[in-house]
N, C-alpha and C positions, 0 to 999 in steps of 0.2 A: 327593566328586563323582567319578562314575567315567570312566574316558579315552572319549575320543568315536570313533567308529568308524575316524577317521583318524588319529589318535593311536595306535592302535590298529592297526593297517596298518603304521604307520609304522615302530611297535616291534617288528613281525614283519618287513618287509625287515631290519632292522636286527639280526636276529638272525640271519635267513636270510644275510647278508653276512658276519657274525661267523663261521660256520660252514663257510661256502664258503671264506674266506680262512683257518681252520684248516686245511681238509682240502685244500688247493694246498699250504700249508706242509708240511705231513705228507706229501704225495705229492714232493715236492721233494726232504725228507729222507731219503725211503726211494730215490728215485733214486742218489744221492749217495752210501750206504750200498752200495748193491748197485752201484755204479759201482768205491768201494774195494775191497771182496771181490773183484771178479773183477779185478783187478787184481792183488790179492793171490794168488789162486787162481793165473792166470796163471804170474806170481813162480815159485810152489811146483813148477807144472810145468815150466816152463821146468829150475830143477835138478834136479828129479828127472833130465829127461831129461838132463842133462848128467853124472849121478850113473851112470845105466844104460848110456850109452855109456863113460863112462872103464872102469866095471868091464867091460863085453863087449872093451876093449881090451886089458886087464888077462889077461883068461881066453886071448883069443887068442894071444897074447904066452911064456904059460906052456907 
């Protein structure tokens, strides 16, 4: 017997939900993801610049 048109609907919202609630997950994750990077990125710069002033101190100095 095959699903009746509302049974049928029903299994489409129900997939359409399935899909919504992946793609919130995934957009959360890649938040999160690109939240650590620049955070990290940050980090990197941060010593560098602490790397480029000791050596401009270093040069001056000589």
């Amino acid at each position: 017997m095959a699903p009746s048109p509302e049974d049928r609907i029903e299994q489409a919202l129900a997939r359409i939900e399935t899909a919504a609630a992946a793609r919130a997950y995934a957009t959360a994750r890649l938040a999160r993801r690109h939240s650590k990077l620049r955070a990290r990125i940050e980090e990197a710069v941060a010593s560098l610049d602490v790397l480029i002033a000791r050596e401009s101190q270093s040069v001056e100095a000589d």
